[in-house]
N, CA, C and O atoms as a GROMACS GRO file, in nm:
protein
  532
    1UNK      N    1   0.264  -0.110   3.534
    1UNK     CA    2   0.393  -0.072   3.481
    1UNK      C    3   0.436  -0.176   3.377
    1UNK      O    4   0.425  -0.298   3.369
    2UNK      N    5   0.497  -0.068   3.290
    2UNK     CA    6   0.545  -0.212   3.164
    2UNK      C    7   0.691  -0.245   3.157
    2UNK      O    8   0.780  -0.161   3.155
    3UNK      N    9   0.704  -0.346   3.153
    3UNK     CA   10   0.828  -0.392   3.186
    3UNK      C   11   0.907  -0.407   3.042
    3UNK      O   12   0.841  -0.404   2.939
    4UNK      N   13   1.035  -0.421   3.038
    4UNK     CA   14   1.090  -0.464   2.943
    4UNK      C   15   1.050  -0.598   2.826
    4UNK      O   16   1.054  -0.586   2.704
    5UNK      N   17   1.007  -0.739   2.911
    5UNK     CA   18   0.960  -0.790   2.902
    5UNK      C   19   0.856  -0.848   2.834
    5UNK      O   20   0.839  -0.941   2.755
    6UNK      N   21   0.777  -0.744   2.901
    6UNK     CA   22   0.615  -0.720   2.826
    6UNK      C   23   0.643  -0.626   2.661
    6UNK      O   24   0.579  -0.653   2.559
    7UNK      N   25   0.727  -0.541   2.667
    7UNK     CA   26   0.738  -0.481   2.554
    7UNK      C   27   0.761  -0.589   2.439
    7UNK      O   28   0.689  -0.567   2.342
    8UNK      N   29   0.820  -0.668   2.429
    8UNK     CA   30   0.926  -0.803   2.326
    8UNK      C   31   0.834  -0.901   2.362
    8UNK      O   32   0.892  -1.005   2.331
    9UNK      N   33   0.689  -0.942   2.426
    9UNK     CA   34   0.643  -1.039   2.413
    9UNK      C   35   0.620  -1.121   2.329
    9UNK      O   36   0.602  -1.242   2.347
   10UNK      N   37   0.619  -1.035   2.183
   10UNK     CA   38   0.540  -1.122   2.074
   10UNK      C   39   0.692  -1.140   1.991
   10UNK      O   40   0.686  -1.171   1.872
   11UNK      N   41   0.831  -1.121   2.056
   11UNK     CA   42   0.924  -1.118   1.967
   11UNK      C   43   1.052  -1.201   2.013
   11UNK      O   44   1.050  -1.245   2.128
   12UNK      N   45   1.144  -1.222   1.948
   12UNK     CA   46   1.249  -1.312   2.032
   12UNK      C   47   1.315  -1.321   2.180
   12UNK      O   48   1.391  -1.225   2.197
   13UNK      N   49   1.310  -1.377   2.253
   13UNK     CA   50   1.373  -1.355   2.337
   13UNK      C   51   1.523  -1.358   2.324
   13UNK      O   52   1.586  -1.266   2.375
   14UNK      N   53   1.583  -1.450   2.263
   14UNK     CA   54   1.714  -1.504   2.282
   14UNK      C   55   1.717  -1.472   2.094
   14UNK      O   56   1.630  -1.529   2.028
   15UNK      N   57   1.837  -1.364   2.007
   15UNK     CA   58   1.876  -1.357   1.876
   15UNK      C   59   1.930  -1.475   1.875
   15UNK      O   60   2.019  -1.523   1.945
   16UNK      N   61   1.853  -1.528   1.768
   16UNK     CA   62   1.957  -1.647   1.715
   16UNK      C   63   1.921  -1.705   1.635
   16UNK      O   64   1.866  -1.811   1.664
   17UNK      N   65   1.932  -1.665   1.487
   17UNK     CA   66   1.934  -1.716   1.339
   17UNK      C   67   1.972  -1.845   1.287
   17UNK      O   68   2.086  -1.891   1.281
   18UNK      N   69   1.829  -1.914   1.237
   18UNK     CA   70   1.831  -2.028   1.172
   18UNK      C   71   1.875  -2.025   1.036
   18UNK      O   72   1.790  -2.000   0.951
   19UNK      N   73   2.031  -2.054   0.990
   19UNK     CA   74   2.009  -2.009   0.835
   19UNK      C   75   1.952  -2.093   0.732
   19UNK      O   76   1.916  -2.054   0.621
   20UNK      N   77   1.947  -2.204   0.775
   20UNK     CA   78   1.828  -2.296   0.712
   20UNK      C   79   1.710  -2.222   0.627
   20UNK      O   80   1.698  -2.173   0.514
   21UNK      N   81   1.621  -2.244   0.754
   21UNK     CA   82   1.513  -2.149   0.748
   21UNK      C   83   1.477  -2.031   0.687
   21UNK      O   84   1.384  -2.004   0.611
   22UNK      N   85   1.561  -1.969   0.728
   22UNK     CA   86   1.589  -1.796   0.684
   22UNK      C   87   1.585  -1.836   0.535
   22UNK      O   88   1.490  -1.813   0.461
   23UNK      N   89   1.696  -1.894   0.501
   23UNK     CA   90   1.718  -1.930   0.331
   23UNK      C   91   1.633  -2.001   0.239
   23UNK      O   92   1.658  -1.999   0.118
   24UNK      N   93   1.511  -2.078   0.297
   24UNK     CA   94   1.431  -2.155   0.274
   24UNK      C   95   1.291  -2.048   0.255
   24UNK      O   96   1.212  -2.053   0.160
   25UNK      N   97   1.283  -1.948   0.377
   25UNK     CA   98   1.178  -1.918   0.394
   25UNK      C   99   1.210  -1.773   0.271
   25UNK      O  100   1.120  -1.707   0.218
   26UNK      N  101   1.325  -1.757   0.254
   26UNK     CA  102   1.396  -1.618   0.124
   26UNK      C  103   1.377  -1.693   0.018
   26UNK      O  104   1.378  -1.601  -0.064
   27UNK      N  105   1.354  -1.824  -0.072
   27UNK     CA  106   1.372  -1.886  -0.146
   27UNK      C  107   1.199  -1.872  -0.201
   27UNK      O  108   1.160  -1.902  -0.314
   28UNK      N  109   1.121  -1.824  -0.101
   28UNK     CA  110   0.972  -1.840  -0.125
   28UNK      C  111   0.849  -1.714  -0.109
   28UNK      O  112   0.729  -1.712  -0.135
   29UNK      N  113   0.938  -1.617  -0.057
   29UNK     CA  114   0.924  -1.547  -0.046
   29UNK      C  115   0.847  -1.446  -0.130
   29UNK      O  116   0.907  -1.442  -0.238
   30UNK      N  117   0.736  -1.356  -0.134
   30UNK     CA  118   0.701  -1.294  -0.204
   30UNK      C  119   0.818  -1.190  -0.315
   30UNK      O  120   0.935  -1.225  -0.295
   31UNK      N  121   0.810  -1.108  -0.390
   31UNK     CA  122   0.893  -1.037  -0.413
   31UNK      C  123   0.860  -0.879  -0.390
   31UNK      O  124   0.739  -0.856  -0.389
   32UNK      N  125   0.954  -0.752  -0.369
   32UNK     CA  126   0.817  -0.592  -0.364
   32UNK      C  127   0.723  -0.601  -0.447
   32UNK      O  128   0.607  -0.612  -0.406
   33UNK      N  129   0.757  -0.598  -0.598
   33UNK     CA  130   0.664  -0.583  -0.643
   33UNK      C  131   0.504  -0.719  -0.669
   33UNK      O  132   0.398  -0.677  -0.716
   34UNK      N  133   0.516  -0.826  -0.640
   34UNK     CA  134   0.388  -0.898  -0.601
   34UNK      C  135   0.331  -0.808  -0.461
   34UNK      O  136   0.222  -0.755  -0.439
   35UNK      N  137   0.461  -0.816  -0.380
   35UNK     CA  138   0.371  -0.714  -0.250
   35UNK      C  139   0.289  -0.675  -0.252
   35UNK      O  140   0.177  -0.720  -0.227
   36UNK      N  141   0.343  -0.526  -0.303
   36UNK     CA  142   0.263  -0.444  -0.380
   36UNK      C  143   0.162  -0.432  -0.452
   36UNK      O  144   0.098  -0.327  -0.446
   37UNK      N  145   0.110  -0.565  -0.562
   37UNK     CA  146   0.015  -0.565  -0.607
   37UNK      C  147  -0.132  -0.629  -0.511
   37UNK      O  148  -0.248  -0.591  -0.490
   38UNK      N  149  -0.037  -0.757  -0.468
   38UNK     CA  150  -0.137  -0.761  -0.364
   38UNK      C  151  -0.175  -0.680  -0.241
   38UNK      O  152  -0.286  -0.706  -0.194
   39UNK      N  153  -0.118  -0.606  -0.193
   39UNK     CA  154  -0.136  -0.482  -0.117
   39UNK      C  155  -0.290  -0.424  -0.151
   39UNK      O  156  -0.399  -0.421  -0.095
   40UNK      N  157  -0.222  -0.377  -0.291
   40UNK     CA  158  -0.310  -0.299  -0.371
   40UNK      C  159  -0.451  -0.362  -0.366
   40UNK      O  160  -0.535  -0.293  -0.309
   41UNK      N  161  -0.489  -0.473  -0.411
   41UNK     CA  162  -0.604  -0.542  -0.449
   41UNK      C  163  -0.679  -0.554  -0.299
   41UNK      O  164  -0.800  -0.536  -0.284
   42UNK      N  165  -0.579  -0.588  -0.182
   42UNK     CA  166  -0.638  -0.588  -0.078
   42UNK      C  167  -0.688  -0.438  -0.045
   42UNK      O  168  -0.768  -0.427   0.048
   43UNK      N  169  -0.651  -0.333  -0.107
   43UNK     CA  170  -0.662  -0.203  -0.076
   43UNK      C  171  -0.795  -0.172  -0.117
   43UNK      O  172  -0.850  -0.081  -0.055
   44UNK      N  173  -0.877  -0.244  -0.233
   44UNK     CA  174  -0.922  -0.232  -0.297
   44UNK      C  175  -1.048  -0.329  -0.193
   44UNK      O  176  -1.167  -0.301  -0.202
   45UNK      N  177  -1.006  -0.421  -0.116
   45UNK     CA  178  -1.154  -0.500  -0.060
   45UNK      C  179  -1.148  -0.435   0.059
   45UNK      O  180  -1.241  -0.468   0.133
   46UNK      N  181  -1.073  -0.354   0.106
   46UNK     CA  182  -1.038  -0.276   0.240
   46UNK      C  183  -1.114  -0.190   0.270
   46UNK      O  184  -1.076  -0.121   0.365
   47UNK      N  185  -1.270  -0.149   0.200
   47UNK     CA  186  -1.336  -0.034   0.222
   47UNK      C  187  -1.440  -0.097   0.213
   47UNK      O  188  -1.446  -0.187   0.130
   48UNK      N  189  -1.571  -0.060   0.311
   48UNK     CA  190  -1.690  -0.152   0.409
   48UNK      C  191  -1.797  -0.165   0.299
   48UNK      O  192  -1.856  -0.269   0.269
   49UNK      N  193  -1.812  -0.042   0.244
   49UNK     CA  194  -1.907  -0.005   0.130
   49UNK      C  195  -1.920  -0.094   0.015
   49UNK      O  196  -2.012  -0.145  -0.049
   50UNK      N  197  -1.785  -0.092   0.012
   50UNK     CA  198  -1.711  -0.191  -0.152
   50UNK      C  199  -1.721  -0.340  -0.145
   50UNK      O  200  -1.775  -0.408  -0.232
   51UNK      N  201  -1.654  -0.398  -0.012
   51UNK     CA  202  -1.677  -0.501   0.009
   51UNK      C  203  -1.861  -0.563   0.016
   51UNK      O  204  -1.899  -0.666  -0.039
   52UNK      N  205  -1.948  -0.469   0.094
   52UNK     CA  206  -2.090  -0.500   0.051
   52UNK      C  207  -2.088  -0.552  -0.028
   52UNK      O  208  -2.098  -0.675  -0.034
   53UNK      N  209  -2.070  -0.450  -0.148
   53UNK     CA  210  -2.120  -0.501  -0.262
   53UNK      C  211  -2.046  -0.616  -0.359
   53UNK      O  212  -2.092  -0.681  -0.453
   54UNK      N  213  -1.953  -0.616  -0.316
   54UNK     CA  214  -1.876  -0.760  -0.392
   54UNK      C  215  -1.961  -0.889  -0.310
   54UNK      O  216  -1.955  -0.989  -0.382
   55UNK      N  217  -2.029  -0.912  -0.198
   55UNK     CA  218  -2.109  -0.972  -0.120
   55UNK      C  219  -2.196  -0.993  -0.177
   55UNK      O  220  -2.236  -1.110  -0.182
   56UNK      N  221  -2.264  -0.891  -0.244
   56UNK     CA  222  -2.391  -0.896  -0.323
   56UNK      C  223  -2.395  -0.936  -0.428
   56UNK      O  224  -2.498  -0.989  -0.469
   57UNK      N  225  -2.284  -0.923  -0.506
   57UNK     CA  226  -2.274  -1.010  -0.662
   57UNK      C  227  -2.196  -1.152  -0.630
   57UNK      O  228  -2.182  -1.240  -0.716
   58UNK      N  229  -2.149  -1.161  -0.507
   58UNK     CA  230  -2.103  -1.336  -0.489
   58UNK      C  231  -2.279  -1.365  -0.417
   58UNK      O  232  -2.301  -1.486  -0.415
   59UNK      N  233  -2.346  -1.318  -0.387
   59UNK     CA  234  -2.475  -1.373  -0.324
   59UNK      C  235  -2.589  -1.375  -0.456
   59UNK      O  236  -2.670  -1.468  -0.456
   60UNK      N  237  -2.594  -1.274  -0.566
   60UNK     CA  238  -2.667  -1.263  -0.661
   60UNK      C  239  -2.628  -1.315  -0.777
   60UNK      O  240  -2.700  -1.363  -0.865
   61UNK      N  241  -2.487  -1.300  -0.774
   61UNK     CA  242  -2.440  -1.335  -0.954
   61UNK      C  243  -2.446  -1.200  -1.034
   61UNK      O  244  -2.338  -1.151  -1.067
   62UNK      N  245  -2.511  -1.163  -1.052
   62UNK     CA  246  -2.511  -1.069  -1.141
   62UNK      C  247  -2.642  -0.973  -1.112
   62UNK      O  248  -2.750  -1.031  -1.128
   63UNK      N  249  -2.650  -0.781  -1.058
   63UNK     CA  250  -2.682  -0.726  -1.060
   63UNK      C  251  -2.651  -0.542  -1.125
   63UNK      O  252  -2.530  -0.523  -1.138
   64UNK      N  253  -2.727  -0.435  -1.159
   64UNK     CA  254  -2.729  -0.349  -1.206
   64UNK      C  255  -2.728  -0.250  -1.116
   64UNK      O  256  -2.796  -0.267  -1.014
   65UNK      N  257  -2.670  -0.153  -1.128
   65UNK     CA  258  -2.591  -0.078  -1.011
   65UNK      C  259  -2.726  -0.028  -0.895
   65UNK      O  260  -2.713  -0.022  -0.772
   66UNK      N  261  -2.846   0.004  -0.969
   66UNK     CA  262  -2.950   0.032  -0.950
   66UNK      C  263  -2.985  -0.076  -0.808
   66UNK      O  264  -2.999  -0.044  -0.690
   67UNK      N  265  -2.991  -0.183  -0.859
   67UNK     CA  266  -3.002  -0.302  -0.745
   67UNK      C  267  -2.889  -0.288  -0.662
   67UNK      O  268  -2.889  -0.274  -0.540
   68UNK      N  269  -2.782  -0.292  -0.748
   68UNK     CA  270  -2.660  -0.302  -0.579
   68UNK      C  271  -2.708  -0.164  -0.473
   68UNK      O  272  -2.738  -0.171  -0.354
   69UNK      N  273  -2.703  -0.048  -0.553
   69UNK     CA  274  -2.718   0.036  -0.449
   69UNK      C  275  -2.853  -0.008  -0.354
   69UNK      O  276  -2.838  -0.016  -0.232
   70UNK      N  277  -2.964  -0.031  -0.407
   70UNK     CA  278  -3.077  -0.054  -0.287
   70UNK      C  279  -3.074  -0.188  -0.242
   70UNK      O  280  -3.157  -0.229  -0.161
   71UNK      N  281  -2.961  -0.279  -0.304
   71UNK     CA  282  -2.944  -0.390  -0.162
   71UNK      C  283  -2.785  -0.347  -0.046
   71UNK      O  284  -2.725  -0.414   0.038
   72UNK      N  285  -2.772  -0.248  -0.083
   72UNK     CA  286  -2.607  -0.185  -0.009
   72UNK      C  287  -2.679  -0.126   0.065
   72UNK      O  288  -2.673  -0.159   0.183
   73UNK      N  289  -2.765  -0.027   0.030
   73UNK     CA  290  -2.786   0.125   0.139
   73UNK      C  291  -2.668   0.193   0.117
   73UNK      O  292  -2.594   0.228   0.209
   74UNK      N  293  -2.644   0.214  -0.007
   74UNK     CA  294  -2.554   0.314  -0.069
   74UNK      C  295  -2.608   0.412  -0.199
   74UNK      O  296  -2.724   0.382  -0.227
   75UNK      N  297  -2.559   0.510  -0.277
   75UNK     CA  298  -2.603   0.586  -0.341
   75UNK      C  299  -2.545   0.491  -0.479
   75UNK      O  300  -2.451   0.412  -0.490
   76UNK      N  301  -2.637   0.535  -0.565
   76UNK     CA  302  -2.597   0.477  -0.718
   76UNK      C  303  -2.452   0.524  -0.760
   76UNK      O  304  -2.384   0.442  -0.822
   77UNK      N  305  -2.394   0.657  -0.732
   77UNK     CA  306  -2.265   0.702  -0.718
   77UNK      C  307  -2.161   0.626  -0.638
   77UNK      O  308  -2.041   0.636  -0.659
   78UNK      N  309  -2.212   0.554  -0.553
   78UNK     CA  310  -2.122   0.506  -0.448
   78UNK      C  311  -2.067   0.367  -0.530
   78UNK      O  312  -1.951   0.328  -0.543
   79UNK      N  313  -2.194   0.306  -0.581
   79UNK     CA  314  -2.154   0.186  -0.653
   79UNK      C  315  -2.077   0.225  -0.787
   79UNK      O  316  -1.957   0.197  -0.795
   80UNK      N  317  -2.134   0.281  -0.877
   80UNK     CA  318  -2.067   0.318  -0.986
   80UNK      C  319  -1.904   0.334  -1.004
   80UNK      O  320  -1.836   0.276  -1.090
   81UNK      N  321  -1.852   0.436  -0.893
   81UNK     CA  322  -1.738   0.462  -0.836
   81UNK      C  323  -1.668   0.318  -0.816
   81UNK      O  324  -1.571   0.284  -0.884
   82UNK      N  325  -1.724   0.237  -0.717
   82UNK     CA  326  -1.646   0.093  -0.661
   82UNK      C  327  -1.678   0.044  -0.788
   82UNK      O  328  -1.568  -0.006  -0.810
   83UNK      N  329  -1.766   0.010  -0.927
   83UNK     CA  330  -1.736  -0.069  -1.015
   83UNK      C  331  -1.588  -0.030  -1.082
   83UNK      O  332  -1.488  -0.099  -1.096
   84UNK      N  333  -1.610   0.086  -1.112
   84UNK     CA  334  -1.484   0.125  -1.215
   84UNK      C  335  -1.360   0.090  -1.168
   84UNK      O  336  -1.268   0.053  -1.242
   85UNK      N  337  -1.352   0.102  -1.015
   85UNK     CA  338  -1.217   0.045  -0.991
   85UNK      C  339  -1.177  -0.066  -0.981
   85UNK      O  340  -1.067  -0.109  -1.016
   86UNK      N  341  -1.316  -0.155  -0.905
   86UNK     CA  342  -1.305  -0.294  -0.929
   86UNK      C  343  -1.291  -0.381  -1.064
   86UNK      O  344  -1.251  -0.497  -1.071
   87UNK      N  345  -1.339  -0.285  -1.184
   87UNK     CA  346  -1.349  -0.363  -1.314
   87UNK      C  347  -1.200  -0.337  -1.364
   87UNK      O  348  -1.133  -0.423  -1.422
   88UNK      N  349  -1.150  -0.188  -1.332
   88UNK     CA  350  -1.031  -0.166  -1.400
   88UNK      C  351  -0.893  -0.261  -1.312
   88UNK      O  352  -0.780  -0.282  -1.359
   89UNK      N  353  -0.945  -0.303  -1.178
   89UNK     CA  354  -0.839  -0.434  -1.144
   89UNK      C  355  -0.904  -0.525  -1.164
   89UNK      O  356  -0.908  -0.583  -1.056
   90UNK      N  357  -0.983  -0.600  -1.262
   90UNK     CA  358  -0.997  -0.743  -1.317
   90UNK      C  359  -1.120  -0.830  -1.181
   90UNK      O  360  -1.123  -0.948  -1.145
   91UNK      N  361  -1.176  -0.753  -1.152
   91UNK     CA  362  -1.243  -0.813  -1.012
   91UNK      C  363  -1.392  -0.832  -1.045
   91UNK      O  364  -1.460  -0.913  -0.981
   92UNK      N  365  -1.437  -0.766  -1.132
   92UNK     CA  366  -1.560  -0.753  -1.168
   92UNK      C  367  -1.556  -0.737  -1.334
   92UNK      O  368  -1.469  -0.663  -1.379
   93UNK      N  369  -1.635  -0.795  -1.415
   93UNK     CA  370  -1.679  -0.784  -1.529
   93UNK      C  371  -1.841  -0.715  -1.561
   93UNK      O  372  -1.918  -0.704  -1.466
   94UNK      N  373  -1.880  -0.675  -1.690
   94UNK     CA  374  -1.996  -0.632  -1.710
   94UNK      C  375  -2.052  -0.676  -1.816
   94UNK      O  376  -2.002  -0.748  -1.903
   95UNK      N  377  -2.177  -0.624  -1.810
   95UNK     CA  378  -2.251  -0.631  -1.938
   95UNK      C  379  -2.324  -0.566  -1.973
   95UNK      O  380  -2.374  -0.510  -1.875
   96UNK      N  381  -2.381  -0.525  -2.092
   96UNK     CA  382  -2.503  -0.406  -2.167
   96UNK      C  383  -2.586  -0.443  -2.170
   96UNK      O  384  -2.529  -0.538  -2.224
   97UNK      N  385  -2.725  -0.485  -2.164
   97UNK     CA  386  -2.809  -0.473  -2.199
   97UNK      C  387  -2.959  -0.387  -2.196
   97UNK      O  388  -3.056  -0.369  -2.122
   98UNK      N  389  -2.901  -0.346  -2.339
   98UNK     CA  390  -2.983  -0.174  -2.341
   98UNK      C  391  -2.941  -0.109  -2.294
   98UNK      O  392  -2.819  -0.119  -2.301
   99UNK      N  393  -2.980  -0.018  -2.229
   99UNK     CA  394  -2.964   0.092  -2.122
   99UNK      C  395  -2.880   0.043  -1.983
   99UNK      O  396  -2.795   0.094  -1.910
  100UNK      N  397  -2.941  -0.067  -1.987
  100UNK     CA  398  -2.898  -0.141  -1.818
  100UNK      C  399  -2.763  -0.173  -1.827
  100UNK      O  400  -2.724  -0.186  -1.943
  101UNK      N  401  -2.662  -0.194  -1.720
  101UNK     CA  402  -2.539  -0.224  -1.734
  101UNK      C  403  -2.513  -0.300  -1.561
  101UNK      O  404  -2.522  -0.257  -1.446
  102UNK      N  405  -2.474  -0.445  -1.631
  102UNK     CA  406  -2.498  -0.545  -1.492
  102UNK      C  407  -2.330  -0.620  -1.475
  102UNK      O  408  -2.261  -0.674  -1.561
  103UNK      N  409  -2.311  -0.602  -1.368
  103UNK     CA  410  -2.195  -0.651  -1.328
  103UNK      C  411  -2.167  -0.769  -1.201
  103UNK      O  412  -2.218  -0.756  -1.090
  104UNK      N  413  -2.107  -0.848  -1.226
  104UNK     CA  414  -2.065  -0.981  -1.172
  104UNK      C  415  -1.943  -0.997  -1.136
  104UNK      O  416  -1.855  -0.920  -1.174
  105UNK      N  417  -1.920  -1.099  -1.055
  105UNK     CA  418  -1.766  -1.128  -1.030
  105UNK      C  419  -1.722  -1.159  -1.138
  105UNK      O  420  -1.799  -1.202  -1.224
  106UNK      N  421  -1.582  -1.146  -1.164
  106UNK     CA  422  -1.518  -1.183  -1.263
  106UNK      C  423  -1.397  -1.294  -1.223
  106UNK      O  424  -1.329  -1.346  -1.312
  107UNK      N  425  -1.381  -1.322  -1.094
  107UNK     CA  426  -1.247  -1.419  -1.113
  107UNK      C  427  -1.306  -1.535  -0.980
  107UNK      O  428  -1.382  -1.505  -0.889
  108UNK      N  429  -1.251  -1.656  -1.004
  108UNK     CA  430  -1.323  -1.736  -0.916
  108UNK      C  431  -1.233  -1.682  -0.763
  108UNK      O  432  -1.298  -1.650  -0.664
  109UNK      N  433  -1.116  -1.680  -0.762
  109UNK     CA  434  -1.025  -1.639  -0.669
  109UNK      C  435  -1.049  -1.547  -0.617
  109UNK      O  436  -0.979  -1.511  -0.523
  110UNK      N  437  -1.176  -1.463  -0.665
  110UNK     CA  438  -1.234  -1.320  -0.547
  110UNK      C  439  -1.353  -1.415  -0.506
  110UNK      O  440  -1.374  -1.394  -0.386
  111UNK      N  441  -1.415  -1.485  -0.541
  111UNK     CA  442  -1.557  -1.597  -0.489
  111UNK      C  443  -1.459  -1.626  -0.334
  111UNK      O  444  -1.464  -1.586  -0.218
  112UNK      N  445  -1.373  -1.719  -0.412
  112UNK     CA  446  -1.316  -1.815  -0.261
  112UNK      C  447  -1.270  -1.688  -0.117
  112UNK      O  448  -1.297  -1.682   0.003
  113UNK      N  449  -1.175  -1.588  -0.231
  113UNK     CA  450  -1.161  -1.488  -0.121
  113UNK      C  451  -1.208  -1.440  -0.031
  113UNK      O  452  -1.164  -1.405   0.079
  114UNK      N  453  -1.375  -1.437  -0.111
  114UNK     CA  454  -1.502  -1.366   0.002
  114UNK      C  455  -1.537  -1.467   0.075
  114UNK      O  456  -1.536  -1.461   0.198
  115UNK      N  457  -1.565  -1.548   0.022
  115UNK     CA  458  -1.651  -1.736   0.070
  115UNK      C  459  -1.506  -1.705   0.209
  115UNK      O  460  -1.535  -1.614   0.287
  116UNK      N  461  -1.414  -1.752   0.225
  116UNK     CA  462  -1.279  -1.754   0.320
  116UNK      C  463  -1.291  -1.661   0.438
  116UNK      O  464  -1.295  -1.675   0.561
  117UNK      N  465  -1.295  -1.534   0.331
  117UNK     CA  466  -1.277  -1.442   0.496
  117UNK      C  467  -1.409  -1.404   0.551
  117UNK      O  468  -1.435  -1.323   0.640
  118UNK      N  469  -1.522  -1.511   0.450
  118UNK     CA  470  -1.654  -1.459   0.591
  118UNK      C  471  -1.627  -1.580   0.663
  118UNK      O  472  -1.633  -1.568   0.786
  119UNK      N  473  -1.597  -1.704   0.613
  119UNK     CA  474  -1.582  -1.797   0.713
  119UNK      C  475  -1.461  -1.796   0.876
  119UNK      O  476  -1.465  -1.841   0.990
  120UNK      N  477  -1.363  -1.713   0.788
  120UNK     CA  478  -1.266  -1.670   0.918
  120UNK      C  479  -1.325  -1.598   0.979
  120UNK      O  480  -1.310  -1.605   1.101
  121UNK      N  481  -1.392  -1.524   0.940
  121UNK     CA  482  -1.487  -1.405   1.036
  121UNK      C  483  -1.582  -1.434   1.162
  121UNK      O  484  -1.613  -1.369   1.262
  122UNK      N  485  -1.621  -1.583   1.103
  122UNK     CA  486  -1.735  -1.638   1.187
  122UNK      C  487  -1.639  -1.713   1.310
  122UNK      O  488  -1.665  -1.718   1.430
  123UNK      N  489  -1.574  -1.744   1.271
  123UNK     CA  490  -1.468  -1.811   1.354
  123UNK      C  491  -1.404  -1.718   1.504
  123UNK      O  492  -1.381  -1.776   1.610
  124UNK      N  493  -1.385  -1.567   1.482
  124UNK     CA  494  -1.363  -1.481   1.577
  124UNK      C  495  -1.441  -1.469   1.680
  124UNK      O  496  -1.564  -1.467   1.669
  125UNK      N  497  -1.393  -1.462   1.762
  125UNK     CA  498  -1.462  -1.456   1.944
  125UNK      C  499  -1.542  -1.332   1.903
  125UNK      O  500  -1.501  -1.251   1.820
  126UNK      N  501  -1.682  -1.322   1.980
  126UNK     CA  502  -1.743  -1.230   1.946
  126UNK      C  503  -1.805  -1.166   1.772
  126UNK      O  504  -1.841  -1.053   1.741
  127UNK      N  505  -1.797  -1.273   1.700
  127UNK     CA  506  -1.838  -1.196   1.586
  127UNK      C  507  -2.005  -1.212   1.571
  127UNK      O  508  -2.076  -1.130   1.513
  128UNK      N  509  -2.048  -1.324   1.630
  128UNK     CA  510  -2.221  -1.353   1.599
  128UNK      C  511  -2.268  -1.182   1.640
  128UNK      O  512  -2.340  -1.109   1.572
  129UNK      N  513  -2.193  -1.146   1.793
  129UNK     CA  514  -2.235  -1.081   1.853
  129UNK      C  515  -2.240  -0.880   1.776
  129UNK      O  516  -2.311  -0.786   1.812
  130UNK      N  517  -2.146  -0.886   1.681
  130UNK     CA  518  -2.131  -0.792   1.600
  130UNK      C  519  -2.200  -0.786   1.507
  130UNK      O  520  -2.195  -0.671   1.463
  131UNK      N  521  -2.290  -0.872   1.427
  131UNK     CA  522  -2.330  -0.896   1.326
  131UNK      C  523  -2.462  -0.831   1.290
  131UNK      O  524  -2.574  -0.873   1.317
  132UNK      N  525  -2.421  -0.690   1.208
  132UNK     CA  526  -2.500  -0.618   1.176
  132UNK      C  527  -2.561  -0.582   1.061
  132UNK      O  528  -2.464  -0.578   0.987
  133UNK      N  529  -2.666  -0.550   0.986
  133UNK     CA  530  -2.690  -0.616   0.868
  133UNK      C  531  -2.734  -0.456   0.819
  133UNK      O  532  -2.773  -0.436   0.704
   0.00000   0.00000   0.00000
């Protein structure tokens, strides 16, 4: 049975506003629209497929969709699709040569991003044990 208690565990027990704080922590605060953008961008590493392959150009540097798809185990469509959106938010850059068209990270702040949350990842109870390739 759940008690009152148990419902508010993770939340105040006793209301009672620091306005210090409150005003300190409003003073620093994101604003909607940063929210929002970062929302967005996270929206954008939020899909298993996509993220692969941003893995694969922070592990390679620079590959051609041809390669991402047969180091993903995804379709050349699948990648193509995740470049355009990734390039049209600033996440990935490209290049021509000839026929071929090879794409790389483009901002160091998606490197650290990925480098970060595989290291938080490793850090979770049970993740060796998930680790599927």
């Amino acid at each position: 049975m759940t008690t009152a208690t148990d419902l508010h565990s993770d939340g105040c027990q006793v209301r009672m506003v620091d306005p210090d704080r409150v005003a300190t922590t409003k003073e620093f605060l994101i604003n909607s629209a940063e929210a929002r953008r970062l929302a967005d961008g996270f929206k954008l590493l939020g899909e298993p497929s996509r993220l692969r392959i941003l893995y694969a150009l922070y592990e390679a540097d620079e590959l051609c969709v041809c390669d991402l798809a047969a180091a993903v185990g995804v379709t050349e469509t699948v990648v193509s699709h995740s470049m355009r959106l990734l390039r049209a938010a600033g996440i990935v850059a490209n290049r021509r040569d000839g026929r071929v068209v090879y794409y790389r990270l483009d901002d160091a702040h998606v490197r650290m991003l990925l480098q970060v949350s595989r290291a938080h990842d490793a850090h979770r109870p049970g993740a060796d044990a998930e680790a599927v390739v």
